[in-house]
C-alpha positions in Angstrom: -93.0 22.0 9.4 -93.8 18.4 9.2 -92.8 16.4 6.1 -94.1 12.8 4.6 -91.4 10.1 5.7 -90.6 7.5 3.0 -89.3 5.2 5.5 -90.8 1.5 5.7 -91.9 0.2 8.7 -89.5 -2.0 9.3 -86.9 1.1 8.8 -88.7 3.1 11.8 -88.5 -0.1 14.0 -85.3 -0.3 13.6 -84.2 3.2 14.1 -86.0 3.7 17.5 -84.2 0.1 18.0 -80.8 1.6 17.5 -81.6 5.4 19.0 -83.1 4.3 21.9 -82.7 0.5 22.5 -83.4 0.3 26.2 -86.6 2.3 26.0 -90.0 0.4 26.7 -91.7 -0.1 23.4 -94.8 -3.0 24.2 -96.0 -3.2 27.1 -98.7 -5.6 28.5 -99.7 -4.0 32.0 -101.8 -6.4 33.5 -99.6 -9.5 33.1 -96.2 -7.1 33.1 -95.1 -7.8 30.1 -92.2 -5.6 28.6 -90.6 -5.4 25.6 -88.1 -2.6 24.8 -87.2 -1.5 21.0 -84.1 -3.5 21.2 -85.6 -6.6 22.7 -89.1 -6.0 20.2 -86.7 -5.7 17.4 -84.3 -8.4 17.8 -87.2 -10.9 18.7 -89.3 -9.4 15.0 -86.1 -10.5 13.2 -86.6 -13.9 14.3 -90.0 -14.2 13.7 -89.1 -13.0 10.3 -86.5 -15.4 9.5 -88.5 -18.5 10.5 -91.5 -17.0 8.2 -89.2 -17.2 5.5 -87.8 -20.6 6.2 -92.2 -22.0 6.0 -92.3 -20.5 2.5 -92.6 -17.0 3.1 -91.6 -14.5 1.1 -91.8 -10.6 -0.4 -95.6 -10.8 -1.7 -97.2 -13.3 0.1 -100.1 -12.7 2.0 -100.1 -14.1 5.9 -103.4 -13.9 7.8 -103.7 -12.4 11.3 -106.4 -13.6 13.2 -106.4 -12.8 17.0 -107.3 -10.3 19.1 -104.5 -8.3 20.8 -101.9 -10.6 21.6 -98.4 -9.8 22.9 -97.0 -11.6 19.5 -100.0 -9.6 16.8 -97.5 -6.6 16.3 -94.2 -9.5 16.1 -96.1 -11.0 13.1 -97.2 -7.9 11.8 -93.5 -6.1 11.2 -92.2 -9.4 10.5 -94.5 -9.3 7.5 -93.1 -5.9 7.0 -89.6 -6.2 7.2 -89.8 -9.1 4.3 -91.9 -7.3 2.4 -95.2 -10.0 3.1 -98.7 -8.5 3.3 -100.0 -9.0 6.6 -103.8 -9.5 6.3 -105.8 -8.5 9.7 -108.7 -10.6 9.8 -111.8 -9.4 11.9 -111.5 -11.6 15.6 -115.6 -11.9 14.7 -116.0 -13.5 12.1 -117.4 -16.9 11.8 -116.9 -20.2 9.6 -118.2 -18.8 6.5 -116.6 -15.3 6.4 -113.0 -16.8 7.2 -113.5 -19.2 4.4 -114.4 -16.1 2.2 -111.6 -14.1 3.1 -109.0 -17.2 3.3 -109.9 -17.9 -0.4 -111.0 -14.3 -1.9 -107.0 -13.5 -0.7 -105.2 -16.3 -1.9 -103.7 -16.4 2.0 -100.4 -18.4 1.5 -99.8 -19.0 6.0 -103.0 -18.2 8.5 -102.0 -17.3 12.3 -104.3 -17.7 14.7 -104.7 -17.9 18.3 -107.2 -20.2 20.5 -110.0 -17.2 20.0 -112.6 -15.9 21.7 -115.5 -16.9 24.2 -118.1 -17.5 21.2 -115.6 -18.9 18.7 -112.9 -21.6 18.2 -110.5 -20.5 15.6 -108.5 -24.1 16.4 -111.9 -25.7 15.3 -112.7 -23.6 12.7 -109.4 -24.2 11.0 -109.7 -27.6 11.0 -113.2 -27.5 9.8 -111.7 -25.6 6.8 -108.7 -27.7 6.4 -110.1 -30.9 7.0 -106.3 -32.0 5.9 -104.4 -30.1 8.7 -105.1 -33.5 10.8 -103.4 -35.7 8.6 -100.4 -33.5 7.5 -97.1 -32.8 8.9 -96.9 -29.1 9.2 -95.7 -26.9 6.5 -97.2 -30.0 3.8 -100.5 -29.0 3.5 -102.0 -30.0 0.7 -105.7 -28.2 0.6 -108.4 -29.4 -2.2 -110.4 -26.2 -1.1 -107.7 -23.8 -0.2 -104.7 -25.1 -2.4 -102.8 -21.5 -1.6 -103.3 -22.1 2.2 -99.5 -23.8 2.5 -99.1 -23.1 6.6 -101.0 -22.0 9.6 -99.3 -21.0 12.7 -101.1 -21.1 16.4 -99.6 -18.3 18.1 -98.2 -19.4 21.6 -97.0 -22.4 22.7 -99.8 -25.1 22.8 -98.8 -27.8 19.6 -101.9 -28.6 17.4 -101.6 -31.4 14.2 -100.4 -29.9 11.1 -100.0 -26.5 12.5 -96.2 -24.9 13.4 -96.4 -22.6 17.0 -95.0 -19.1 17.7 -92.0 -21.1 19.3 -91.0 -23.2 16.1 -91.4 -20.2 14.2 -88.9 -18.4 16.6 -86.6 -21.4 16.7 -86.4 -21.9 12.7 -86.0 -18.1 12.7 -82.9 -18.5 14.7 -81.4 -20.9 12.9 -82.0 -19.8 9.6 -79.3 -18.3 7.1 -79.2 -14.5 6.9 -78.9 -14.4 3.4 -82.8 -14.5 2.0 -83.9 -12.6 5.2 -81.1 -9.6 4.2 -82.3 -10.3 0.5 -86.1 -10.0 1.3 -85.3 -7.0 3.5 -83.6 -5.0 1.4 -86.0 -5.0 -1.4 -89.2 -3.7 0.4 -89.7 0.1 -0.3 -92.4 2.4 1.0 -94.8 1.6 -1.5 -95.2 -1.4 -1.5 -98.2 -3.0 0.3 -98.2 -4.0 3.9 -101.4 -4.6 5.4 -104.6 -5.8 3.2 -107.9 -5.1 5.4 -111.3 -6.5 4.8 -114.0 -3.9 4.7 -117.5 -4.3 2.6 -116.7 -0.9 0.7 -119.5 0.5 -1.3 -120.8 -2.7 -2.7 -121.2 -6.0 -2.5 -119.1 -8.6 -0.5 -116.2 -8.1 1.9 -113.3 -6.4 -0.5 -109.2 -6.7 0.8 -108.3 -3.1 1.1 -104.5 -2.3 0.3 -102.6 -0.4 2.5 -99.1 0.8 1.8 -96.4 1.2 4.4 -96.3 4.9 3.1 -99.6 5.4 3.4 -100.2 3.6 6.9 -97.0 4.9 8.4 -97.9 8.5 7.3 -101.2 8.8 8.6 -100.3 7.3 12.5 -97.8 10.2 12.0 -99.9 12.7 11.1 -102.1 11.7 13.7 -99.6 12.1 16.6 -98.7 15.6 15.5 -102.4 17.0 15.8 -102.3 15.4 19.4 -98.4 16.8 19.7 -96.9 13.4 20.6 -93.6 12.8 21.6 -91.0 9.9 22.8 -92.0 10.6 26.3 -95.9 9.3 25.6 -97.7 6.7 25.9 -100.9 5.0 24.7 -103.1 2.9 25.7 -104.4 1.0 23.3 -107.6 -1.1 24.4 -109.3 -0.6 20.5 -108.6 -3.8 18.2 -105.4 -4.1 16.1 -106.7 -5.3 12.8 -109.0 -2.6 12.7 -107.6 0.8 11.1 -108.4 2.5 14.4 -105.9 0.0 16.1 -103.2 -0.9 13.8 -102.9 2.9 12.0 -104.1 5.4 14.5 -102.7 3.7 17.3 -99.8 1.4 16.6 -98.2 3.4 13.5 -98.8 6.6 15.5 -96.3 4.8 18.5 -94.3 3.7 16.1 -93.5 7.2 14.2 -92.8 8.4 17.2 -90.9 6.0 19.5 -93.7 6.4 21.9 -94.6 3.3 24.5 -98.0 1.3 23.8 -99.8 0.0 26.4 -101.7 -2.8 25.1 -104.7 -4.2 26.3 -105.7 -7.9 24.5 -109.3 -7.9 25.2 -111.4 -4.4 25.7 -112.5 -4.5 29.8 -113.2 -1.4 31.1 -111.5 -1.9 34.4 -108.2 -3.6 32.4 -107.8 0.0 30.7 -108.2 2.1 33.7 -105.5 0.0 36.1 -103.0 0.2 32.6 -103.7 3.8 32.6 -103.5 4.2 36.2 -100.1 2.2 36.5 -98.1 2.9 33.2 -99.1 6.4 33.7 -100.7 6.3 30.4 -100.8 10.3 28.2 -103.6 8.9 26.0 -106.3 7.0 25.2 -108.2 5.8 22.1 -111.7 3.9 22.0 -115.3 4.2 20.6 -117.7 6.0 22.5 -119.3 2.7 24.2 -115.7 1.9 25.3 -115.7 5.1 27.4 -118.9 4.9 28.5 -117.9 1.8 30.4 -115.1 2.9 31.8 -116.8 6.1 33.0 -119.6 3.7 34.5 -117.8 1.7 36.0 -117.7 1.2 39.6 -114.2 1.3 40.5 -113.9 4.2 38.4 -113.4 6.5 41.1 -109.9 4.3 42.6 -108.1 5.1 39.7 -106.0 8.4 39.1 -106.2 9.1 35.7 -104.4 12.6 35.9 -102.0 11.7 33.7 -103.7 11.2 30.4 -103.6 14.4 28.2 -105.3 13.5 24.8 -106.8 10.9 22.6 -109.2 9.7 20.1 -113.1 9.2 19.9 -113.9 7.7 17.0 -115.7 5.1 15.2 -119.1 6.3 15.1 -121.0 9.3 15.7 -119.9 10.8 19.3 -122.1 12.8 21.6 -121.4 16.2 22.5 -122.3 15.6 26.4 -120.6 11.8 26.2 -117.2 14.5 24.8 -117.3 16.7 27.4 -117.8 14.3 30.4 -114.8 11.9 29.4 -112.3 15.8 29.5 -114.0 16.9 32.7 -113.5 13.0 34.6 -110.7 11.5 32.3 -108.6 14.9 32.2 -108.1 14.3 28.3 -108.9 16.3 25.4 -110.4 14.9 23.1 -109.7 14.5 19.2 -111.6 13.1 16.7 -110.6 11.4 13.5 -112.7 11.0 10.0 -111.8 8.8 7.7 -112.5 4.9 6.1 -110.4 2.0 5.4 -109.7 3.1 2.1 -108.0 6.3 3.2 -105.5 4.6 5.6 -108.0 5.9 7.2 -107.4 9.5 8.6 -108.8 12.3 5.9 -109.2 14.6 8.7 -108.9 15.3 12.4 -109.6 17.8 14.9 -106.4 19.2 16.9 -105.9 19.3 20.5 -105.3 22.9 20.3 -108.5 23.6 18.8 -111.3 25.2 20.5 -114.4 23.2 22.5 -116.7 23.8 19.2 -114.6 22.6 17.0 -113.6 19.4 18.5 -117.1 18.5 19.8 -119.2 19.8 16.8 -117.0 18.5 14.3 -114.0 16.3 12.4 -111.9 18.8 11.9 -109.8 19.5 8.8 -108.0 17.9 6.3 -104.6 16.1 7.0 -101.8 17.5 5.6 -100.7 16.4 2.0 -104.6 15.3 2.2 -106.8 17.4 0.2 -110.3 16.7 1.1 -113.2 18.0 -0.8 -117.1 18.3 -1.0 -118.0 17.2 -4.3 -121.7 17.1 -5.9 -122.8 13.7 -5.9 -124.8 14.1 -9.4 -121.9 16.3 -10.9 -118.9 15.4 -9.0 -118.4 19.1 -8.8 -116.8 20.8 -5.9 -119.7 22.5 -4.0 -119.1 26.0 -2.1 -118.6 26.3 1.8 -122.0 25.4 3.7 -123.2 22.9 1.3 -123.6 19.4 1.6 -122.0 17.2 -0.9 -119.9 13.9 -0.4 -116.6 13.9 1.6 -113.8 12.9 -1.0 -109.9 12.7 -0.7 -106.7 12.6 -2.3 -103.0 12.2 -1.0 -100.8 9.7 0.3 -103.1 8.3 2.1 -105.6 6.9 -0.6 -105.1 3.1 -0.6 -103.8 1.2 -3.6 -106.9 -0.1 -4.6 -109.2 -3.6 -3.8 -107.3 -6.7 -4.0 -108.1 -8.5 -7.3 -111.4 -6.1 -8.1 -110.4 -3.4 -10.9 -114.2 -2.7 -11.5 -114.5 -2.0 -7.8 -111.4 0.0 -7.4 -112.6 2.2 -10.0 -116.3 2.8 -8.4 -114.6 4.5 -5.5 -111.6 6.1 -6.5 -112.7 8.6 -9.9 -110.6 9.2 -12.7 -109.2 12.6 -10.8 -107.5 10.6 -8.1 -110.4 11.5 -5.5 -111.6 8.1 -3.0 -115.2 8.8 -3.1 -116.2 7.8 0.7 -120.0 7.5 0.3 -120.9 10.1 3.4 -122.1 13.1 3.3 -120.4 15.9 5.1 -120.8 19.9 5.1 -117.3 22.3 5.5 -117.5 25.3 7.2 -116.0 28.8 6.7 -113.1 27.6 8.8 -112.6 24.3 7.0 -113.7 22.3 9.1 -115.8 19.3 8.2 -119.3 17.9 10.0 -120.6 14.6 8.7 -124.3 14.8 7.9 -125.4 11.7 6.5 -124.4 9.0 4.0 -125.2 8.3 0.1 -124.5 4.8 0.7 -126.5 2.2 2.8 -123.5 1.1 5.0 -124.9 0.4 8.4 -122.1 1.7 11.1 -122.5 0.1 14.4 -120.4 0.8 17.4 -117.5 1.1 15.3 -117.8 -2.1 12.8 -118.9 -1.3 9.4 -121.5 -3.5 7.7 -122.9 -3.7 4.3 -126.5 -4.7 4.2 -126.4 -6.4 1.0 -124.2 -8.9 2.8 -126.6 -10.0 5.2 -129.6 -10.3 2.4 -127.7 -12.5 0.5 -127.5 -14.5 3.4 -130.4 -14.6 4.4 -132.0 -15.4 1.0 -131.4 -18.7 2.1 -133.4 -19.2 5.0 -136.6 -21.3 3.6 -139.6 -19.3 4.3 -137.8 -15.6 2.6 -139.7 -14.6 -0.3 -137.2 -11.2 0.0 -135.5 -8.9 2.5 -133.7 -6.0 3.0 -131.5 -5.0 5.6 -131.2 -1.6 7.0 -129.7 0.7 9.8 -131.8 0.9 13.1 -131.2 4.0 14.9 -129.0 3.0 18.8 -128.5 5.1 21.4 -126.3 2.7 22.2 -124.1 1.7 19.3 -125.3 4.5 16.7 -126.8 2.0 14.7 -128.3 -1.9 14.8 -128.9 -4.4 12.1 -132.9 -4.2 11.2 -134.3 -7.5 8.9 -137.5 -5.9 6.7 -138.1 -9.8 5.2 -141.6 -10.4 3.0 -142.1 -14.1 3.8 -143.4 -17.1 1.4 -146.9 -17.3 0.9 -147.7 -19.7 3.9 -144.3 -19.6 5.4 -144.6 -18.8 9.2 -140.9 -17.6 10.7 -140.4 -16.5 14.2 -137.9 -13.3 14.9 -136.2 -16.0 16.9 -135.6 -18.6 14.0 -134.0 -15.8 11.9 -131.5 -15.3 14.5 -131.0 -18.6 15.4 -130.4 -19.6 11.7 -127.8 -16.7 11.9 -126.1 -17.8 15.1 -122.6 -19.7 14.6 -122.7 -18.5 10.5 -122.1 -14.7 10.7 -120.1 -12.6 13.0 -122.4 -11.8 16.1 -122.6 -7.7 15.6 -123.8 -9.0 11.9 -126.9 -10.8 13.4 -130.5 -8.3 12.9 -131.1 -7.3 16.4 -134.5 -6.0 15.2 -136.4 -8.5 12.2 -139.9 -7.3 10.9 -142.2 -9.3 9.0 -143.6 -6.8 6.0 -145.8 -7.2 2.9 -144.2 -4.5 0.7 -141.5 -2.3 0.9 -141.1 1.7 0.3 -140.0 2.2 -3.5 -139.4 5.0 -5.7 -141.6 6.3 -8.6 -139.1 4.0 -10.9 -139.4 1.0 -8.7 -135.9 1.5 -6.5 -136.4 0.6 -2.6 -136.1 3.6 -0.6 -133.7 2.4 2.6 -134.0 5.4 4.5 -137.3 4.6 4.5 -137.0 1.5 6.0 -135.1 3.2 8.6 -138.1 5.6 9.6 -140.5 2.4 9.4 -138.5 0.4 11.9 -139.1 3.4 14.6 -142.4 3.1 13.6 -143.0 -1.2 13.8 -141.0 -0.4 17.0 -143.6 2.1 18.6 -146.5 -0.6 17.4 -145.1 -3.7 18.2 -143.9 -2.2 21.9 -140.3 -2.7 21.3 -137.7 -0.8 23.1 -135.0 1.0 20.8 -132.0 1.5 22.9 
């Protein structure tokens, strides 16, 4: 009978460290990198140390800003083992969404890598800290940011005013035991680990906080309805600092001394040669990710007979997409429901369960999770067969928004329940489907993003009298941004100037892939805008104006 662990996660690393030492732990196929617990471990502790030695300490909050590195997970349960909240900031955001979440945080050290093809974090750093290229490192002194004490480039280029993963190691090593033992031996299970940036139910970006029982717990629960053991291992090709990535994946590894393949950028071909030559048991990604790798032309060359399971999540997945990834990728398939705020997994469908269950729905609650419907007027439990709004309690609810009370309390009821904003239906079995959702989050491909956001954003634009942002149905991506903007009278804006305004100012899967130039909107008898409405008009401007949906 499985049991909730109250072991940290720095506890867990160092138990697989001392029970099975030699064991691979990190692997990066395509450049064969290996690390094994003992070698992980050791080189954590060092990282550790030297964080302490820059000013870090149990509480503060270190940024995380690149995409799958070999050193993410070193920073990460260095954070951990000191009892520092390791904040994973999204690889897409741009100037003004890193400056929001640097501040909104009170982000003590940033680490960062060089980026991606479409953004400079190097640059963007220094366009934030203007003062980073006067300083010596570890003496900034920000007007704008005066928590920001450090940033950190991870690898071994040297930048003005910023330390580098090997400094960091090298202070680590010749640091004094003493606070590191101190620091270490204070953290408990419940206290926060990992703070994650999500738009919620309302409003702007809100830092999420995750404890290491709650994280820890849910990757373990999560392994057990796939039936993982030591002998696994995962690839993981999803991002780390999303939940999917760091919880799912990495915490499920972790609970289970279990090998993670890791691949630092998503490419479809990349995956398939790390499953193909780690002899990879699993596999995680969103729907588009295996519907690249199944397209893709090489496909055929590689043998994956040896994956077993894995996870399809992230947005809605199609029954045929389901079955065709188990019949070519010999897998089957679980799903996973959940949000940010519930660490995230409410509920999963089991590898033992049968075809309809795992393709038709999300399964059931997570043990020491209990999930209900509730009546969005009453906040009443509804029967079996009605639809009402998925809600949870357990272990697994986070510990509320970072600095936001008010907030906290919108989603999270005076009962204990985290109120998730979707609509979902259980059957007689208790299984859940997902039917809709109360809120106006738009879903695409995985990322979650609130429209209000994007309107405040775009109120600036000269030329917008108003807008509203809404989901446009994707085959695609399950859903794209759609713009509905009523322009000043005389104003004359192109589609293209909205984007191009956007470009280089908001993450790129933030940008309206569809904008539509309207006079009024669809309201209520009491004046409220109707957004589903908007979402049936933009099929219709589509079907008038001759654009594609895809």
């Amino acid at each position: 009978m499985v049991q909730l662990s109250e072991k940290t996660l720095g506890d867990y690393l160092e138990y697989w460290a001392k029970e099975t030492p030699d064991k691979e732990y990190i692997v990066y196929s395509d450049r064969d990198l290996r690390f094994t617990w003992s070698q992980f471990n050791s080189r954590v502790d060092d990282m550790a140390r030297g964080l302490v030695a820059i000013g870090v300490t149990k509480g503060t909050h270190v940024g995380l800003w690149a995409q799958n590195v070999p050193d993410w997970l070193t920073f990460l349960y260095a954070c951990a083992k000191i009892g520092a909240v390791c904040i994973t900031v999204n690889t897409n955001y741009k100037q003004d969404e890193l400056e929001y979440l640097c501040k909104d945080s009170d982000m003590h050290t940033l680490c960062l890598t060089d980026g991606t093809w479409e953004s400079n974090y190097v640059d963007m750093a220094y366009t934030m800290l203007p003062e980073l290229r006067q300083c010596e490192r570890g003496h900034l002194e920000s007007s704008n940011f005066p928590k920001l004490k450090n940033v950190v480039y991870i690898g071994q280029e040297k930048y003005r005013g910023m330390y580098n993963t090997a400094e960091i190691l090298l202070l680590g090593e010749n640091t004094d035991d003493e606070e590191f033992l101190r620091l270490r031996n204070s953290v408990t299970c419940h206290d926060v680990v990992n703070m994650q940036y999500t738009s919620g139910t309302t409003g702007f970006p809100k830092g999420v906080m995750l404890t290491h029982y709650g994280i820890a717990n849910d990757g373990f629960l999560t392994g057990e309805h796939m039936k993982f053991t030591q002998d696994d291992k995962l690839c993981v090709c999803v991002p780390l600092f999303h939940c999917f990535g760091v919880v799912l994946a990495t915490m499920n590894c972790l609970t289970h001394g279990c090998t993670e393949v890791v691949v630092e950028r998503f490419d479809p071909l990349v995956t398939l040669a790390s499953v193909h030559k780690e002899r990879c048991t699993a596999l995680y990604g969103v729907p588009t990710m295996f519907i690249a790798e199944l397209n893709h032309p090489m496909f055929d060359m590689f043998d994956l007979s040896c994956l077993r399971t894995g996870i399809m999540a992230g947005s809605l997945c199609p029954i045929e997409l389901m079955r065709k990834v188990e019949d070519k990728m010999h897998l089957r398939v679980t799903s996973v429901y959940g949000l940010t705020e519930s660490s995230p997994g409410m509920s999963q469908t089991r590898i033992d369960d049968p075809d309809e269950v795992r393709y038709t729905t999300v399964g059931r609650n997570y043990e020491f999770v209990d999930v209900k419907v509730l009546d969005p007027e009453t906040n009443l439990e509804v029967p079996a067969g009605t639809q009402g709004e998925m809600c949870c309690k357990g272990f697994n609810v986070m510990k509320g928004y970072y600095k936001n009370p008010t907030a906290t309390a919108e989603v999270i009821d005076g009962n204990g329940y985290l109120h998730s904003g979707d609509l979902g239906v259980m059957d007689e079995n208790g299984n859940y489907r997902i039917t809709g959702r109360i809120k106006d989050m738009i879903i695409r491909g995985g990322e979650n993003i609130y429209p209000r956001e994007i309107e405040e954003f775009l109120y600036h634009l000269e030329g917008v009298r108003d807008v509203q942002v809404a989901g446009v149905p994707s085959k695609k991506y399950g859903e794209e941004v759609g713009a509905f903007i009523i322009l000043e009278e005389g104003a004359g804006l192109t589609v293209d100037e909205v984007r191009d305004y956007c470009r280089g100012r908001i993450a790129r899967y933030k940008i309206p892939k569809y904008v539509f130039f309207v006079k009024e909107y669809p309201l209520t008898g009491s004046g409220k805008i109707q957004k589903f409405k908007l979402r049936e008009l933009s099929l219709k401007l589509c079907e008038e104006q001759g654009i594609e949906v895809i």
